[in-house]
C-alpha angles and dihedrals in degrees: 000000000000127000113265085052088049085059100048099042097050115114142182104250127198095170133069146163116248098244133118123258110223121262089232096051088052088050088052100044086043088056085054087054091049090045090065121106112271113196116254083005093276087141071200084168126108132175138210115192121208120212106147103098098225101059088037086059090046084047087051093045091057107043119085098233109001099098097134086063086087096066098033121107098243131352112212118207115203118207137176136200111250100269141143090268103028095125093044091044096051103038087055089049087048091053092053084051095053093049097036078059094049091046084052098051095257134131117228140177140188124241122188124252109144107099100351121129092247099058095090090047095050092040085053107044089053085047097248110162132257104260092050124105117211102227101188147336111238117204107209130178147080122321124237088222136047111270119270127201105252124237119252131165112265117263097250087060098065105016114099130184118229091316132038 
C-alpha cells in the first residue's frame, strides 16, 4: 500500500477479532513510531506494548472510552520523558503507529492518555517511571469486519488560501 492509500484507508476501529498480532509486525510498526520527527532531535518517546489479556482488560476498564482494548490483538502505549516537546514528539510517534497498522492490513484507534486521571495508574501498572507521560493508548489488531473507507469532509471544506 503506498502512502497516500495508507492515509486514506486508515480508520478508527472499535472491533477486533481476538487474535495475536505477530511479535515481528509490532516491532515493525514500533520502528515506524521511532522514525517521526522528534523536535531538536531528543527522540524523548518510548513504547510498551500489551499483549497479555489480562492486563490489556484492566487497561480497557480504566480508560474512559477505550472498552474494545480488552478483545484487540496489542495495545501500544506510547510515553515520553518529560521534556519541552513531549506532546508534540509523541503525538507525532503515535501518528506513524497508527499508519504503519493500516500499510500492514491492520485496524488501529486512539485512545487518550495524555492528561487523563488514569495516566499515573496505567504508567504505573506496566512499570513506566515517574517522570514519564503516557501520550496515547493505541488499540492494534485485526478488525471484525472487513475494512471500510472512512468519511472526511471534502478538501475544499477545510483548505484556504492564504486567509481563512
Amino acid at each position: 500500500m503506498d502512502a497516500i492509500d495508507t492515509f486514506q484507508a486508515r480508520y478508527s476501529c472499535r472491533d477486533y477479532l481476538d487474535k495475536p498480532v505477530p511479535r515481528e509486525l509490532l516491532e515493525r510498526i514500533i520502528d515506524a513510531g521511532r522514525r517521526a520527527p522528534s523536535a531538536r532531535k531528543v527522540e524523548p518517546v518510548f513504547y510498551v506494548v500489551v499483549t497479555e489479556a489480562e492486563m490489556r482488560h484492566r487497561i480497557a476498564q480504566m480508560a474512559d472510552f477505550g472498552r474494545f482494548i480488552a478483545q484487540v490483538g496489542s495495545c501500544v502505549l506510547v510515553f515520553s520523558h518529560d521534556t519541552k516537546y513531549f506532546l508534540e514528539d509523541g503525538c507525532l510517534a503515535a501518528e506513524n503507529i497508527l499508519l504503519a497498522a493500516t500499510a500492514f492490513g491492520l485496524q488501529s484507534c486512539w485512545v487518550a492518555g495524555h492528561g487523563k486521571p488514569y495516566a499515573t495508574s496505567i504508567a504505573e501498572m506496566v512499570g513506566v517511571p515517574g517522570d514519564a507521560k503516557l501520550i496515547a493508548m493505541l488499540a492494534i489488531g485485526y478488525a471484525r469486519e472487513p475494512l471500510r473507507q472512512p468519511e472526511h469532509k471534502p478538501v475544499k471544506d477545510v483548505l484556504h488560501w492564504e486567509k481563512f
